[in-house]
N, C-alpha and C positions, 0 to 999 in steps of 0.2 A: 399874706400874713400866715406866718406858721403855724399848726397845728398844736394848742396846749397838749404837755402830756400831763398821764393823770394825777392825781394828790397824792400816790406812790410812789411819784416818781425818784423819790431819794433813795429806795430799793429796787429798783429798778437797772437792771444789768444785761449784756450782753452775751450771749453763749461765751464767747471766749473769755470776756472775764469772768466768768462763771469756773471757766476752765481754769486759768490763772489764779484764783483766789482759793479753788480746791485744791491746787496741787500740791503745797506744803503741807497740807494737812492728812493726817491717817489714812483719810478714804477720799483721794483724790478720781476725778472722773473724766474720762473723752469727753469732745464738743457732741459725737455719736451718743453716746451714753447721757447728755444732759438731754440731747432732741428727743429721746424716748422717752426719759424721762416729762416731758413735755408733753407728751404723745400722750401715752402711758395714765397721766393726770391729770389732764385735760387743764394744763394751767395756763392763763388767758398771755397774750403775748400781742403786745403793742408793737406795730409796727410807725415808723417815721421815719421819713428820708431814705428808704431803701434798707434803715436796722431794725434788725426785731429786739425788742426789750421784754423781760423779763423778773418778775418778782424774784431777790435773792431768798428772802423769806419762804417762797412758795417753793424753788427748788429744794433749798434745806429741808423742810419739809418732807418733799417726793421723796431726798434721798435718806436721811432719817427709816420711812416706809420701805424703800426699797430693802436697807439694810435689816429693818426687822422681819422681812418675810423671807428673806435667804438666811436667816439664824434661827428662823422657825423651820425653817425646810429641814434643818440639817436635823 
């Protein structure tokens, strides 16, 4: 029996689609760039069947964050 994923799991994505659904956008980002991200914010990441899942929500987020702290630097 397989492992339910969680009650998020409608947000729930893959680095690469993570990568995929950034890249038309303004501030597109590496699958490098989304794992530190990951890293970086300690956002929890469900693994099954050999994929790691991810909150889209929680990355938007990180990168949001990131973005405001490199526009504060400057």
């Amino acid at each position: 029996m397989a492992t339910p994923l969680p009650s998020n799991a409608a947000d729930l994505v893959t680095t690469k689609e993570i990568v995929a659904l950034l890249r038309p956008t303004p501030y597109p980002a590496s699958e490098s760039t989304v794992r530190r991200w990951i890293r970086r914010y300690d956002i929890p990441v469900t693994r099954q069947r050999g994929t790691c899942w991810v909150s889209f929500t929680d990355i938007l987020e990180a990168q949001r964050d990131e973005y405001e702290r490199l526009a504060d630097a400057v």
